[in-house]
C-alpha positions as CSV (number, residue, x, y, z in Angstrom):
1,X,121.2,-28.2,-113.6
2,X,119.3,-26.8,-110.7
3,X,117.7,-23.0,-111.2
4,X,119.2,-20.8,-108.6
5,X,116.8,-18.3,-108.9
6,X,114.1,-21.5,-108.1
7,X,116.8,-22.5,-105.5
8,X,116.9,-19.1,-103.8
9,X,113.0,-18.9,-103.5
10,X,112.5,-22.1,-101.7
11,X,115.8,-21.2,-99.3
12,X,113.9,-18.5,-98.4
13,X,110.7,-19.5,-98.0
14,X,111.8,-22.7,-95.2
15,X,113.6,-19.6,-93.2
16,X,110.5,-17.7,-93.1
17,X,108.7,-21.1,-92.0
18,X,111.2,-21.6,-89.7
19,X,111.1,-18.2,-88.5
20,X,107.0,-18.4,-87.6
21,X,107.3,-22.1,-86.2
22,X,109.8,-20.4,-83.6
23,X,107.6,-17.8,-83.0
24,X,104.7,-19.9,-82.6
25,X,106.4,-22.4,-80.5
26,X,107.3,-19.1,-78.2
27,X,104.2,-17.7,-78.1
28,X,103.2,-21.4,-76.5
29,X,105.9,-21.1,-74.5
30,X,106.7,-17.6,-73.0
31,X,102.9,-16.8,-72.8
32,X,103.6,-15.1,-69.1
33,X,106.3,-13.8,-66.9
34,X,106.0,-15.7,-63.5
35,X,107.0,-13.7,-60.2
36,X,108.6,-16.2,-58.6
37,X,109.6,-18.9,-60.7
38,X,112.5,-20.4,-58.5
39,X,110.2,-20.4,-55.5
40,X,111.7,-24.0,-54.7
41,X,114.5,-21.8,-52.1
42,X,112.6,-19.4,-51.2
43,X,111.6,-20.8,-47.7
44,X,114.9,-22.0,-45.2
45,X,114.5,-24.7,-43.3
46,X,113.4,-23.3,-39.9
47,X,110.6,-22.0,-41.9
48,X,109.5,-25.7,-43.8
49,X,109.5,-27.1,-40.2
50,X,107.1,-24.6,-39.1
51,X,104.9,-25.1,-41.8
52,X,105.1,-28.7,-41.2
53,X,104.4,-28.5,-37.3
54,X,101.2,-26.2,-38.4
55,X,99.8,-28.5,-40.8
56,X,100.4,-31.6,-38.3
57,X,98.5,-29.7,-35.9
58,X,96.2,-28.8,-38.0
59,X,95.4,-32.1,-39.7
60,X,92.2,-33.3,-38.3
61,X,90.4,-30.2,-41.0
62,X,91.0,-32.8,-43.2
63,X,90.3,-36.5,-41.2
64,X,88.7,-38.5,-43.3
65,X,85.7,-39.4,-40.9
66,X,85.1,-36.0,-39.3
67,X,87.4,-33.0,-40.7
68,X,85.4,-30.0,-40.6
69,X,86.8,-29.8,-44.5
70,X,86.4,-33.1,-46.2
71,X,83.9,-34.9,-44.3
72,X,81.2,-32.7,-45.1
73,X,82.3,-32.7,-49.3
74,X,82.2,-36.4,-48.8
75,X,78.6,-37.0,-50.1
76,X,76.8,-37.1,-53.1
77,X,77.1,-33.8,-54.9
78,X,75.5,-34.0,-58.2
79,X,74.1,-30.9,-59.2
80,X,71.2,-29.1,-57.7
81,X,71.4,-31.8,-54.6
82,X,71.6,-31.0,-51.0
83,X,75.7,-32.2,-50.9
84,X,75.6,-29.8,-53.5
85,X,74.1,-26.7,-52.0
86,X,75.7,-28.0,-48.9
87,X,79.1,-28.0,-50.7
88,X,78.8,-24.2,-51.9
89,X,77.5,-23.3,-48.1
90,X,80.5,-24.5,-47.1
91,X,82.9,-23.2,-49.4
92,X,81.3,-19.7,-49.1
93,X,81.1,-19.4,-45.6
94,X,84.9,-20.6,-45.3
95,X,86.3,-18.1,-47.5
96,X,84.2,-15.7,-46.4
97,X,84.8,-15.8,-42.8
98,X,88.3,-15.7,-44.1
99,X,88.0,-12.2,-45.7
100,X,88.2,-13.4,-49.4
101,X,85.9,-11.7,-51.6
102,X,83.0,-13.9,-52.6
103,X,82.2,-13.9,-56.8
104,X,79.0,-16.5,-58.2
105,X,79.2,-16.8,-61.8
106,X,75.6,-18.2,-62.6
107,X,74.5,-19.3,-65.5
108,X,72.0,-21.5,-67.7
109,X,73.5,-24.1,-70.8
110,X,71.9,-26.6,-72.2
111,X,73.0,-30.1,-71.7
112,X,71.8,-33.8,-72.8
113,X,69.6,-33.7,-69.7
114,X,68.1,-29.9,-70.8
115,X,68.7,-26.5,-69.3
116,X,70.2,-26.8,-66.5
117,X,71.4,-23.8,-63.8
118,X,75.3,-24.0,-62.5
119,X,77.3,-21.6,-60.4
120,X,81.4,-21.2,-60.7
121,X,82.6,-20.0,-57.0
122,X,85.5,-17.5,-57.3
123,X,87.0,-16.2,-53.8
124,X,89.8,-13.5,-53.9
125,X,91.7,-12.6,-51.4
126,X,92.9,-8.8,-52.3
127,X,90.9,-8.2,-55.6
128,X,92.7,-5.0,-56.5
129,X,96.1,-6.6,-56.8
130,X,97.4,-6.4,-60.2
131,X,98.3,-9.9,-60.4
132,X,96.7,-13.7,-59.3
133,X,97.5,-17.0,-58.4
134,X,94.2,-19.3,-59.2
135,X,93.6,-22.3,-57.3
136,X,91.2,-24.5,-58.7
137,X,88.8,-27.3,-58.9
138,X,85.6,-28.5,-59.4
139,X,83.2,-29.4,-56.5
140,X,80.3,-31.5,-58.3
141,X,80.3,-35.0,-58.7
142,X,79.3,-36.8,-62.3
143,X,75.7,-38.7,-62.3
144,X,76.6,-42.4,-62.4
145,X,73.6,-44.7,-63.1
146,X,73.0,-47.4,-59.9
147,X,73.8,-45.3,-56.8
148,X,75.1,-42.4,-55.3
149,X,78.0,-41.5,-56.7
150,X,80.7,-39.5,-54.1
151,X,83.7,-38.3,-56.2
152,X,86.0,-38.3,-53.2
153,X,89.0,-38.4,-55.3
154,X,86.7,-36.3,-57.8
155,X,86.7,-33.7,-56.5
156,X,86.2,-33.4,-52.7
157,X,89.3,-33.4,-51.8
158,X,90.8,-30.8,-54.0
159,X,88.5,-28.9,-52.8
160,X,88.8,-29.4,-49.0
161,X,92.9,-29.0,-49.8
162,X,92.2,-25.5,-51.4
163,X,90.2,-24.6,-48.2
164,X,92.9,-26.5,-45.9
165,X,95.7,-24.4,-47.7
166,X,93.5,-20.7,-47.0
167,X,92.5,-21.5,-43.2
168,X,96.3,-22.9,-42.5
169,X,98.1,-20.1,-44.3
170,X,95.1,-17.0,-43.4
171,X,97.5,-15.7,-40.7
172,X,100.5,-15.1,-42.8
173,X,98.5,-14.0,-46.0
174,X,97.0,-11.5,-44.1
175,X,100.8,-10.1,-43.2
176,X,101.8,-10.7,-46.8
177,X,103.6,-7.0,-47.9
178,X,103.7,-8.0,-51.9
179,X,100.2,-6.6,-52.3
180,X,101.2,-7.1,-56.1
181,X,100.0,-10.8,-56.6
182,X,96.6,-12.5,-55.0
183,X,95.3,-15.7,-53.9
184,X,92.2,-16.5,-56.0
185,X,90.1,-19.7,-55.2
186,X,88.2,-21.0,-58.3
187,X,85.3,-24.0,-58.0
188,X,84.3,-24.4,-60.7
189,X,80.7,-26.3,-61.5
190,X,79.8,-28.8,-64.4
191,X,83.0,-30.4,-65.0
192,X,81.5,-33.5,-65.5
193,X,79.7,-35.0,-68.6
194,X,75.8,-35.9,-68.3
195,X,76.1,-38.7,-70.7
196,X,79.6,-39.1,-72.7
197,X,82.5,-36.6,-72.6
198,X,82.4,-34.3,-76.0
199,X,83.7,-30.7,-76.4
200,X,79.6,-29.5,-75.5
201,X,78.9,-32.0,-72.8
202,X,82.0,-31.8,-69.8
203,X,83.6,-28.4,-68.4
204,X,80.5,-26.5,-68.7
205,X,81.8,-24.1,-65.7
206,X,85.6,-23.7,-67.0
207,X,83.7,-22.6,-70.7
208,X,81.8,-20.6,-69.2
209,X,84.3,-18.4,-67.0
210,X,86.9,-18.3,-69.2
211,X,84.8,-16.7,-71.7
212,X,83.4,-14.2,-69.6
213,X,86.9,-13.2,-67.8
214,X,88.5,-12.8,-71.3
215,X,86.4,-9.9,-71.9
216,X,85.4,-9.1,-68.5
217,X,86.6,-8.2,-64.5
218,X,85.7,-10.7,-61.8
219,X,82.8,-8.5,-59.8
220,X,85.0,-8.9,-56.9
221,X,87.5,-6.6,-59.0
222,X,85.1,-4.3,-59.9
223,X,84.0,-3.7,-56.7
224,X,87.6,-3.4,-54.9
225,X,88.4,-0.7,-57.7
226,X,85.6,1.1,-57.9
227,X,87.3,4.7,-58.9
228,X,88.3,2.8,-62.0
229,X,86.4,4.3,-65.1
230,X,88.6,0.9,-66.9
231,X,88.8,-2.2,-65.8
232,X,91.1,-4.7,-67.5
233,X,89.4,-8.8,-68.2
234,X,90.2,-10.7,-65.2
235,X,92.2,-13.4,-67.2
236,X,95.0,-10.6,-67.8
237,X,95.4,-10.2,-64.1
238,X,96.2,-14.7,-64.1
239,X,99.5,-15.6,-63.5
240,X,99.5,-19.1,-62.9
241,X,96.6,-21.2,-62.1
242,X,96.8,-25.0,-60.5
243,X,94.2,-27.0,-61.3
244,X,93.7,-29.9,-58.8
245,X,92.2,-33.5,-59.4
246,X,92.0,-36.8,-58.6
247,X,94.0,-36.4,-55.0
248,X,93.9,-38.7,-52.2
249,X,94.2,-42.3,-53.5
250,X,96.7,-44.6,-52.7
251,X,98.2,-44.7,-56.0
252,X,98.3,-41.2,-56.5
253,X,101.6,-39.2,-59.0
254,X,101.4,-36.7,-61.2
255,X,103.1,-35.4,-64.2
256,X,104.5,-32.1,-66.1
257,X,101.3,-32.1,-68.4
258,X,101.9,-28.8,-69.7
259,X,105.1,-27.7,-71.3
260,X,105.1,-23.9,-70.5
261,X,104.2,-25.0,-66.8
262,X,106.9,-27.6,-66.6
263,X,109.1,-25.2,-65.0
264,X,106.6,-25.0,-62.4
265,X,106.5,-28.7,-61.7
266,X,110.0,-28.7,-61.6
267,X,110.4,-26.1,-58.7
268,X,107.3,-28.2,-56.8
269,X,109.3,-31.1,-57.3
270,X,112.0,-30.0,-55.8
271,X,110.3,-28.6,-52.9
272,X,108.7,-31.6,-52.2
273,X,112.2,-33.3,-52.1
274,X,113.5,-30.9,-48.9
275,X,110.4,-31.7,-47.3
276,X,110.7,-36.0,-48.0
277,X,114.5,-35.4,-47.1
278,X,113.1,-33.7,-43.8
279,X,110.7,-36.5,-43.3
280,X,108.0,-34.2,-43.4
281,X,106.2,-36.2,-46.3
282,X,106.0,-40.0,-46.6
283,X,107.2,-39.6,-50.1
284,X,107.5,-38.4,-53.5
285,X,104.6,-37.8,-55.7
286,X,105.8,-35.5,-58.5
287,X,107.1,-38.0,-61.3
288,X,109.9,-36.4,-63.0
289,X,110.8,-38.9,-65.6
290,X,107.9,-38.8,-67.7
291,X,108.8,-35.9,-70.2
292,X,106.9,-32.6,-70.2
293,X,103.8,-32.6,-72.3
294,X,104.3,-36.5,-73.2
295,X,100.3,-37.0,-71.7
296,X,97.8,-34.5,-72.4
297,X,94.7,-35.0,-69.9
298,X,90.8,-32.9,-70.9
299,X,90.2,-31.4,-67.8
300,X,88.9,-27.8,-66.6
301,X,92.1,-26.0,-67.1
302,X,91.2,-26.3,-71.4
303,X,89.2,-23.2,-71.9
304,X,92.2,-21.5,-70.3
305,X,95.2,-22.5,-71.8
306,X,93.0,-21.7,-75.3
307,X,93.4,-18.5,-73.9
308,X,97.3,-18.5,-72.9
309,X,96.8,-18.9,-69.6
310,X,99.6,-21.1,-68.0
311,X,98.3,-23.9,-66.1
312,X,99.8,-26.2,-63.6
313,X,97.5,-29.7,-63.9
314,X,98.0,-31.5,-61.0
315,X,95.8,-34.3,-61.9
316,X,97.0,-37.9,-60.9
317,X,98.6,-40.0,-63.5
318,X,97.0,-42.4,-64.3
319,X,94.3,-41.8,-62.9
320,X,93.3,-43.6,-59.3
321,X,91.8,-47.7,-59.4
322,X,87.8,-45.8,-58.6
323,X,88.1,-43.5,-61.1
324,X,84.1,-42.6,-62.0
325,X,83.6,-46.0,-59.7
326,X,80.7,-45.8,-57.1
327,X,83.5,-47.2,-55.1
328,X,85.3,-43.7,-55.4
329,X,84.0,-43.1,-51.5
330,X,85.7,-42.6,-48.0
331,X,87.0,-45.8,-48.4
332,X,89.0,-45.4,-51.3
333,X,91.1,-42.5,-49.5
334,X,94.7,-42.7,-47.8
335,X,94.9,-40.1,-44.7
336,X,98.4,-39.9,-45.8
337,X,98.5,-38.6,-49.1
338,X,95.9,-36.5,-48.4
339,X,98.7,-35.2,-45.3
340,X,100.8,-35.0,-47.8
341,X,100.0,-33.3,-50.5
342,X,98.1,-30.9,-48.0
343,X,101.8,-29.6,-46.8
344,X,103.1,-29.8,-50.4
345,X,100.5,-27.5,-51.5
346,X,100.3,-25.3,-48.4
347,X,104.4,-25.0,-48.9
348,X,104.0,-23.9,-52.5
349,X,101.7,-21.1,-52.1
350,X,103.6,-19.7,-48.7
351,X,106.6,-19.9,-51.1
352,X,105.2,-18.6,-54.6
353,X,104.0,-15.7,-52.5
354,X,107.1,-15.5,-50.5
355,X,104.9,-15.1,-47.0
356,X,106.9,-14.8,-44.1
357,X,106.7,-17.7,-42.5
């Protein structure tokens, strides 16, 4: 005969295991309260069209051949290089001229190839809101033996999209009246690996900041509340960052890859929907059938989400035909998924931040 007393004991040690695994599970999954998570309705349909209309007019930023965004990201940008510098020119002078606040995080690490200097690039658009949404990529491209290796799905045109989406929207962010939540702009540098990926050799930039925000405020921050004798680490005032990757190929979808974002990519996939219904967009991008979390891709967003920062990872998968391919060039982009996606993204930030459009 069983001993109850025995019995009693182990009954009450699975219910305090089941007790932690649900708290655990809802740490992973509560880990912040998003200010607009239905943001799918927020803009009617008058106010889509005329986001639409704007970004038609505005599409030649991002012409393949001669958009004063991409073409000039569409070059060899390995670090230290003139696309490189040329790259960070660009990016600063952009944002700048746009009123954001302009942050460098430079620093030394050591890599397979030595010490070698990077820069992260943070813009912020009102750095004494409480609150940010981070938009994100990286803006180097990986050395690849025999040639000159581009990156245009890798990263130039995330990068020209995040400048696309604060020139097109500048007018109404500078009439937004929630003076709660900012736009941030994160570029982050050494995403690539030197030689083979490892935990020490890829995201140098994204291990880097994500360090020093846990602990510390963005300068930017620092500056804009100067009468502060406290300043709070600049990771408590993220929200929700989107890191963009891999964007403009053909064959470009993407994926709920992280569960406590998968709201997120639910409310994007439904606004891309009313803008394919409105024949805005050619067509549909966000794959909703593969389940939340069922691929996991090592990317920049890693040091973050360490850190319980929720992360939408809008990374194509899988991943386009030139991935790390010399061949990843001009050639390998389609002007209409760059179109695309360049509304998709403009429509999500106009309605996360509920501008008046």
């Amino acid at each position: 005969m069983m001993n109850l007393n025995w019995l009693s004991l182990q009954l009450l040690a699975l219910t305090l295991w089941a007790v932690v695994a649900q708290a655990t599970l809802q740490d992973k999954l509560t880990v912040r309260a998003f200010s607009n998570p239905h943001f799918a309705d927020v803009l009617n349909d008058n106010q889509l069209e005329r986001l639409a209309s704007t970004a038609h007019k505005e599409s030649s930023w991002l012409d393949i051949k001669k958009g004063e965004l991409l073409s000039p990201v569409l070059v060899p940008r390995q670090i230290g290089s003139p696309g490189y510098r040329a790259t960070q020119d660009l990016i600063v002078t952009t944002l700048g001229q746009l009123g954001y606040a302009i942050s460098w995080d430079n620093f030394t690490t050591p890599t397979p190839m030595g010490d070698v200097k990077m820069s992260n690039i943070i813009a912020t658009k009102n750095p004494s809101a409480a609150k940010r949404l981070v938009l994100a990529a990286h803006y180097e491209s990986k050395i690849v033996p025999g040639g000159d290796f581009i990156g245009a799905t890798d990263s130039a045109v995330p990068v020209a999209m995040i400048l696309d989406i604060a020139k097109g929207l500048a007018g109404l962010i500078e009439k937004q009246t929630d003076s709660d939540i900012s736009l941030q702009m994160v570029f982050f540098d050494g995403e690539e690996a030197f030689e083979q990926w490892t935990s020490t050799d890829s995201i140098y930039g994204a291990r880097h900041l994500a360090e020093f925000w846990e602990h510390n405020p963005d300068p930017a921050t620092v500056a804009a509340l100067s009468g502060a004798t406290e300043h709070r680490p600049e990771l408590e005032r993220v929200e929700l960052m989107v890191l963009m990757d891999l964007i403009g190929a053909p064959d470009n979808m993407f994926a709920a890859l992280q569960i406590p974002t998968a709201d997120i990519f639910t409310q994007l996939s439904k606004l891309e929907k009313r803008l394919q219904s409105a024949e805005y967009i050619d067509r549909l991008y966000m794959n909703t059938a593969m389940p939340p979390g069922a691929a996991g891709v090592e990317d920049d967003h890693l040091p973050f989400i360490e850190r319980n920062i929720p992360v939408l990872h809008l990374i194509s998968v899988p991943f386009p035909k030139v991935w790390h391919k010399l061949s990843d060039n001009a050639e390998a982009l389609d002007a209409t998924v760059i179109a695309d996606m360049s509304l998709i993204m403009r429509s999500f930030v106009a309605s996360y931040l509920r501008l008046h459009v």
